[in-house]
N, C-alpha and C positions, 0 to 999 in steps of 0.2 A: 971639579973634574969634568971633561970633557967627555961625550959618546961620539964612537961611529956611529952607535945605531940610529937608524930614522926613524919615525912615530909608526910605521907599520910595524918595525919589528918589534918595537917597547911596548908598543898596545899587543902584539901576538905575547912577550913574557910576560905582560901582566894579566891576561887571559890566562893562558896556561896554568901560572900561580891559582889563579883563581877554580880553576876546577881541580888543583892538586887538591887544595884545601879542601873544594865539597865531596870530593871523595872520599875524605876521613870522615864524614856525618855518617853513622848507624842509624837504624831503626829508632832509637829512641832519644833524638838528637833534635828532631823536625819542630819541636816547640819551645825548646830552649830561648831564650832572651837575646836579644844583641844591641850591638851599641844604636839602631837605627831605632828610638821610640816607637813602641805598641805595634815593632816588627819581630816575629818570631823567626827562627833559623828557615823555616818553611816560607815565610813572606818574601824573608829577605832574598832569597834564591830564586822565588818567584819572579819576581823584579828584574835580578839581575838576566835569567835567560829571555824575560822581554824587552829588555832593554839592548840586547844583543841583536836579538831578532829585526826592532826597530833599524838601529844603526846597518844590519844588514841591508834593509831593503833601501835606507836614505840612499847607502852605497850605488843602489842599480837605479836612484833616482825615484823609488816610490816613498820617501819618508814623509811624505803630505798626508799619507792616507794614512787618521786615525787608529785604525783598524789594524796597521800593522804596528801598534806599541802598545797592542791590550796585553793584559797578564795573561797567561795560559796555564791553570792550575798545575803543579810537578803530577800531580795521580800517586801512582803507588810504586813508584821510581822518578823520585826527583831528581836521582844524582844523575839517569841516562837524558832525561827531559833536560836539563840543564849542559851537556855534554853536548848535545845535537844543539843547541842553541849557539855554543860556545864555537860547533864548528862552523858554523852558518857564518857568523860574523869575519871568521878568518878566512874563510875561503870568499867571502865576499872585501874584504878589504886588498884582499893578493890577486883580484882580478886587474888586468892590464887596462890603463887609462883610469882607472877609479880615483888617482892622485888629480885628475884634469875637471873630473867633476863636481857638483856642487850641489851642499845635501841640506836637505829638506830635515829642518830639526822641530817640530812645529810645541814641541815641551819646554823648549830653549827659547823659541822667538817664532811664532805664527807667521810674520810675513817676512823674514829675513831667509836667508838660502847662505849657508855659511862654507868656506871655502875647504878643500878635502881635507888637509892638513889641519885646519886649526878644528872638525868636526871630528876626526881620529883623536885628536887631543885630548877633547872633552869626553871620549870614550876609555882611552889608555887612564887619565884622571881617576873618573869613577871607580876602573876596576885594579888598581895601585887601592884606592881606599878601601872598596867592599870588600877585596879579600881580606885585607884586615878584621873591617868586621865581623866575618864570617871565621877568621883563626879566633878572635877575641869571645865570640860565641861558645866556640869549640875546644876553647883555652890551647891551644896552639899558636904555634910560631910562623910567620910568613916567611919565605927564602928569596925575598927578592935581591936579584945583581945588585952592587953597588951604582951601575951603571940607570939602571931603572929608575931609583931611589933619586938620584940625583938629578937627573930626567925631570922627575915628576914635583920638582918645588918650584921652578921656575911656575909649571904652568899653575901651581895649588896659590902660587902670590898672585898670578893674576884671575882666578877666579875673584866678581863682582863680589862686595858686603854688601850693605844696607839692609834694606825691608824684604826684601826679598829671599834670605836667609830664614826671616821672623817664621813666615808659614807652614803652616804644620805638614804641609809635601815637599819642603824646601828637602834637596839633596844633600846640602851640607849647612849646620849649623854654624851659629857666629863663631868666628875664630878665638878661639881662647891664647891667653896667655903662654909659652912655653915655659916651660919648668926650669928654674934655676939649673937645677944637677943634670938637667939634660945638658947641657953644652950645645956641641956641635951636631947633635947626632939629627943627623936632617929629616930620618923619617917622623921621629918625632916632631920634627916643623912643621913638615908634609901632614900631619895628624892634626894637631891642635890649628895650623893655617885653615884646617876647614871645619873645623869645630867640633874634632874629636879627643877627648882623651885619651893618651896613650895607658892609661892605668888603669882603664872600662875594665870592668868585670864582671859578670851576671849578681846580680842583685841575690842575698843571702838566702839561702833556701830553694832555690831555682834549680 
């Protein structure tokens, strides 16, 4: 299936998705387990509104600077601290000429400068899969378009394998086999293509 949509607006619905989901986290949600190893629901969020933050500033041409993809604890409202993150990046990717420019990924490739398009990519990517993680923490359901969904395997085949995956800050693990019974169903492609189990569940007792 084909989209209209362009990667700024597929990265805006998989944003969106993504803070639907961390608003469902309560007070006593913030330590629970997720499918990201020795990442708690608190880490995991953590990460994603830095990661936000980064790609915003790549967007204006500062993503060289370290400084702008350090984590910034959530405090005692992680779901606003993650929200304000959330809009950083969108209002930074809907700026005019931002498609013309060339971003500074320095977590992806130190001396390479990657083109707007294929860096929006690797952003709509991540958060197609964190929300996942982040419903699969919270034992919920994600609502992504079919349109999203379908988006998002193209670019999850061409995420790199190898060694690079091994490391223990690698973004997404080796790609696992798909499930017989799955069939068609592409998010689950989209899932196991980058080395998650669709069938993750917090570990018993958690």
């Amino acid at each position: 299936m084909e989209t209209d949509m362009d990667i700024v607006e597929l990265d805006r619905a998989a944003v969106l998705e993504s803070v639907r989901i961390v608003e469902r986290a309560g007070p006593g949600d913030w330590e629970r387990p997720t499918p990201c190893a020795r990442w708690t629901l608190r880490h995991l969020v953590e990460h994603m509104g830095a990661q936000h933050l980064g790609f915003a500033a790549a967007a204006r041409g500062e993503g060289g600077d370290a400084a702008v993809w350090k984590i910034r604890p959530g405090g005692s409202d992680p779901i606003a601290r993650y929200r304000d993150a959330a809009d950083a990046v969108l209002e930074a990717f809907a700026q005019p000429g931002v498609r013309e420019r060339p971003f500074a990924l320095p977590e992806i490739d130190v001396a390479a400068a990657f083109p707007a398009d294929i860096a929006i990519g690797f952003h709509f990517i991540d958060y197609v899969v964190h929300s996942w993680d982040a419903a699969a923490a919270l034992g919920v359901r994600t609502a992504f378009a079919p349109a999203v969904v379908e988006a998002a395997l193209p670019i999850a085949l061409r995420v790199p394998g190898g060694g690079r995956r091994e490391r223990p800050d690698a973004a997404f693990r080796p790609a696992l086999p798909p499930a017989e019974e799955a069939g068609a169903d592409t998010f689950r492609l989209v899932l196991t293509t980058l080395g998650r189990s669709p069938d993750w569940s917090p570990p018993h007792g958690s």
